[in-house]
C-alpha positions in Angstrom: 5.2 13.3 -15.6 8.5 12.2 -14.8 10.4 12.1 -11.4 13.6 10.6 -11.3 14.8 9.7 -7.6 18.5 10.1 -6.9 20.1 7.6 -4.0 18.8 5.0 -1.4 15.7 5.4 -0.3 15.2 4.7 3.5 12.8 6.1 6.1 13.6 10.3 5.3 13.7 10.3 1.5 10.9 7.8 1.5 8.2 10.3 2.5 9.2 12.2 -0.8 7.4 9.9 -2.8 3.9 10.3 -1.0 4.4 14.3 -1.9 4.8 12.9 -5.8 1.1 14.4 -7.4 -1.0 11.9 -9.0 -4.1 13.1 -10.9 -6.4 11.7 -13.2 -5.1 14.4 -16.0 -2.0 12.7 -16.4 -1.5 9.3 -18.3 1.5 8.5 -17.2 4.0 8.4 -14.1 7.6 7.7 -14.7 9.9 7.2 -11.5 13.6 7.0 -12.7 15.7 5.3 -10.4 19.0 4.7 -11.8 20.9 5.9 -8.9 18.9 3.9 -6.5 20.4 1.5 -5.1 18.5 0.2 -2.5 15.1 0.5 -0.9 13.9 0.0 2.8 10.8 -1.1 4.0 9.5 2.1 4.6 9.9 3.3 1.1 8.4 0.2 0.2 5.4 1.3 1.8 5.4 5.3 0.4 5.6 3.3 -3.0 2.8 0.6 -2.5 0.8 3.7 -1.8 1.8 5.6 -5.0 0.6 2.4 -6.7 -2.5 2.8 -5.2 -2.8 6.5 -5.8 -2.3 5.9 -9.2 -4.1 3.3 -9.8 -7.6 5.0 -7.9 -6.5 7.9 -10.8 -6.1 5.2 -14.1 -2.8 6.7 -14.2 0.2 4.0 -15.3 3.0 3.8 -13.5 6.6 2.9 -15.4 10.0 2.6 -13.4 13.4 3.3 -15.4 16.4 1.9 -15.0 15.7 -0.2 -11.6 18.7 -1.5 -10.0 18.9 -5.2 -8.6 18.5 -4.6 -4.7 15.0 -2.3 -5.4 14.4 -4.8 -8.2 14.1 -7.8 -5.6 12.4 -5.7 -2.7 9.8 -5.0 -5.6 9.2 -8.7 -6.8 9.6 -9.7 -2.6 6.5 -7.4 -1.7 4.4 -8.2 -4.9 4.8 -4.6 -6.4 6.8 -5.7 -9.8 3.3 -8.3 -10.1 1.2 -5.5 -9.4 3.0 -2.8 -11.4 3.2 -5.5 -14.3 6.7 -6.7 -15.5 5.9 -4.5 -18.9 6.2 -1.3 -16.9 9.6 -1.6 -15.8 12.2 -0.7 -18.4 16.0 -0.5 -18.5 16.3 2.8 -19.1 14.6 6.7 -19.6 14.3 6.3 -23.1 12.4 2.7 -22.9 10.4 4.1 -20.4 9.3 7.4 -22.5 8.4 4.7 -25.1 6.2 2.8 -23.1 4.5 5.7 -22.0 3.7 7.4 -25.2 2.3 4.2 -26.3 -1.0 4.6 -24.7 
């Protein structure tokens, strides 16, 4: 499954994520984020929780394309640790790679 999210994410866009579906039938979630450019605390949170969701589900999660101010706010709130540095790639294509390696 793929979702790619298109401009900041603060407070309103945030609560997007937590309506992203996460079930134990998929393998793989990819977030693209190229035209992110920056993330708030509260999406932060709605993403912490989507780790969580997919980890309860054994689904991976892989980020494409993740600019520098989400790419800090990530490694800042232990998320980039947690997601593992392997699961962030610089762009779709990477990112389709690394899921269809499984």
């Amino acid at each position: 499954m793929v979702y790619e999210i298109l401009g900041p994410m603060f407070f309103g866009a945030a609560d997007k994520i937590l309506n992203i579906t996460v079930s134990s039938e998929m393998n793989n979630l990819v977030l693209r984020m190229r035209s992110v450019n920056a993330v708030d605390s509260t999406a932060m949170n709605a993403l912490t929780s989507l780790c969580e969701r997919c980890e309860k589900e054994n689904v991976r999660l892989i980020l494409s394309h993740v600019n520098d101010q989400p790419m800090s706010a990530f490694k800042k709130a232990g998320l980039y640790e947690r997601i593992g540095g392997e699961n962030f790639c610089p762009n779709i294509d990477a990112a389709l790679e690394r899921a269809a390696s499984v």
